[in-house]
ZANUPA-887831 format. One record per residue (C-alpha): residue number from 1; chain; x, y, z. Coordinates in nm, 2 decimals, always signed. Layout:
// residues N
NODE    nr   kette        u        v        w
NODE   NUM       A        X        Y        Z
...
***
This chain:
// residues 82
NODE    nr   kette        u        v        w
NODE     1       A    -9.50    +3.72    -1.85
NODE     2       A    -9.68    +3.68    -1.55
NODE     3       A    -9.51    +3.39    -1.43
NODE     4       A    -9.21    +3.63    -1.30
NODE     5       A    -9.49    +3.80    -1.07
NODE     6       A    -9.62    +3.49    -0.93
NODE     7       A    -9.31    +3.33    -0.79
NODE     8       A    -9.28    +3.67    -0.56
NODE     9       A    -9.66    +3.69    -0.46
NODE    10       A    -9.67    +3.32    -0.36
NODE    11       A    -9.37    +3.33    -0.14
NODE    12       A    -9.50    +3.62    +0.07
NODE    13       A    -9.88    +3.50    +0.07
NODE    14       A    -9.77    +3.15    +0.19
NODE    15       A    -9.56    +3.31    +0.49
NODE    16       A    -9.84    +3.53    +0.57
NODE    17       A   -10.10    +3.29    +0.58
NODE    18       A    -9.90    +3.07    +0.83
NODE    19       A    -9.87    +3.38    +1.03
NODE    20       A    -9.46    +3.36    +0.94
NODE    21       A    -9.24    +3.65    +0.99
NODE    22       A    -9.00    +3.73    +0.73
NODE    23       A    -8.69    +3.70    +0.98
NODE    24       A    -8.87    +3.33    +1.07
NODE    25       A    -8.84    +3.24    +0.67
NODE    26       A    -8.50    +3.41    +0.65
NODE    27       A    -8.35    +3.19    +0.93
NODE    28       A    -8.47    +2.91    +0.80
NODE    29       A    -8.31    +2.97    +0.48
NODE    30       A    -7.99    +3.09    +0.63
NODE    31       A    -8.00    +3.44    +0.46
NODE    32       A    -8.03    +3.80    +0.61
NODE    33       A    -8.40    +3.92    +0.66
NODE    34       A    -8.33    +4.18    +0.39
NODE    35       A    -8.22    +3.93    +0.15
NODE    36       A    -8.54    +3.74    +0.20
NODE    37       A    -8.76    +4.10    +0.18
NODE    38       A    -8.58    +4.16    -0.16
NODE    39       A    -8.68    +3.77    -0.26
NODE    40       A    -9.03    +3.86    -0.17
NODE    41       A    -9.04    +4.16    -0.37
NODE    42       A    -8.89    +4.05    -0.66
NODE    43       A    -8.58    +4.22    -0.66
NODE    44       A    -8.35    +3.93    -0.62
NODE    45       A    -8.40    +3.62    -0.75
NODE    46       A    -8.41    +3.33    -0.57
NODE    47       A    -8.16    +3.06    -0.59
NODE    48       A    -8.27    +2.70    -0.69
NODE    49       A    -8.18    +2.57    -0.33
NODE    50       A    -8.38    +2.87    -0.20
NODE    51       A    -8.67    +2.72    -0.43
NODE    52       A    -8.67    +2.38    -0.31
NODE    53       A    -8.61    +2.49    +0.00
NODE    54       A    -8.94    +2.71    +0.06
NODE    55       A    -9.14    +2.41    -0.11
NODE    56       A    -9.00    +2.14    +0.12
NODE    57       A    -9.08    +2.45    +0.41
NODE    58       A    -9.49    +2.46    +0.29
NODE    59       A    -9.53    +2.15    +0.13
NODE    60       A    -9.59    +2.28    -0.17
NODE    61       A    -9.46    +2.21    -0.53
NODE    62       A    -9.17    +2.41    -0.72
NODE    63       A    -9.38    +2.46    -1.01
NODE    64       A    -9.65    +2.60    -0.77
NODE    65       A    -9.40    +2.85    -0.62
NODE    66       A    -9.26    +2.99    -0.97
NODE    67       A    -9.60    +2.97    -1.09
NODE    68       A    -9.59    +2.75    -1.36
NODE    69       A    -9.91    +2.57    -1.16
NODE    70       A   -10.21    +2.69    -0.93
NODE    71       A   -10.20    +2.37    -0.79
NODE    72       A    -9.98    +2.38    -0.47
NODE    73       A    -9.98    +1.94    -0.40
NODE    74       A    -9.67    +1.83    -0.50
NODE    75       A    -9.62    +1.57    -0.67
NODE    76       A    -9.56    +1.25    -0.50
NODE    77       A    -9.16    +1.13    -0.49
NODE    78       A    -9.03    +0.87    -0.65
NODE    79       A    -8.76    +0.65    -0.57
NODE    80       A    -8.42    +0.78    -0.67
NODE    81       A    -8.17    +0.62    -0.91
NODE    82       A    -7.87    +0.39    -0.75
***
């Protein structure tokens, strides 16, 4: 499934097109640099928190990062229930 690939290539194209280091990303996250490299390269997987995280970080959408979309907006935020 493709999907699986996406997540890792978006992640690192997104912090090289902002000219981001991966030690920048990785202490913004709170992990180790190597931790983040392995996130990048697909051999961790990334925690939810880590997911929202990065989108909050780029402004872009969860389902763009995991790839379920090619369309990085996200969506606008509703209220939240009381």
């Amino acid at each position: 499934m493709r999907t699986e690939i996406l997540k890792y290539e978006r992640i690192r194209s997104l912090r090289i097109d902002r000219g981001l280091t991966q030690e920048t990303v990785a202490q913004m996250l709170h992990v180790r640099q190597n931790t983040y490299s392995q996130y990048e390269i697909g051999v961790l997987n990334y925690p939810l928190d880590v997911v929202i995280r990065l989108a909050e970080y780029y402004g872009v959408s969860v389902d763009y990062l995991v790839g379920l979309t090619d369309e990085p907006t996200p969506y606008p935020r509703g209220r939240r229930a009381k």
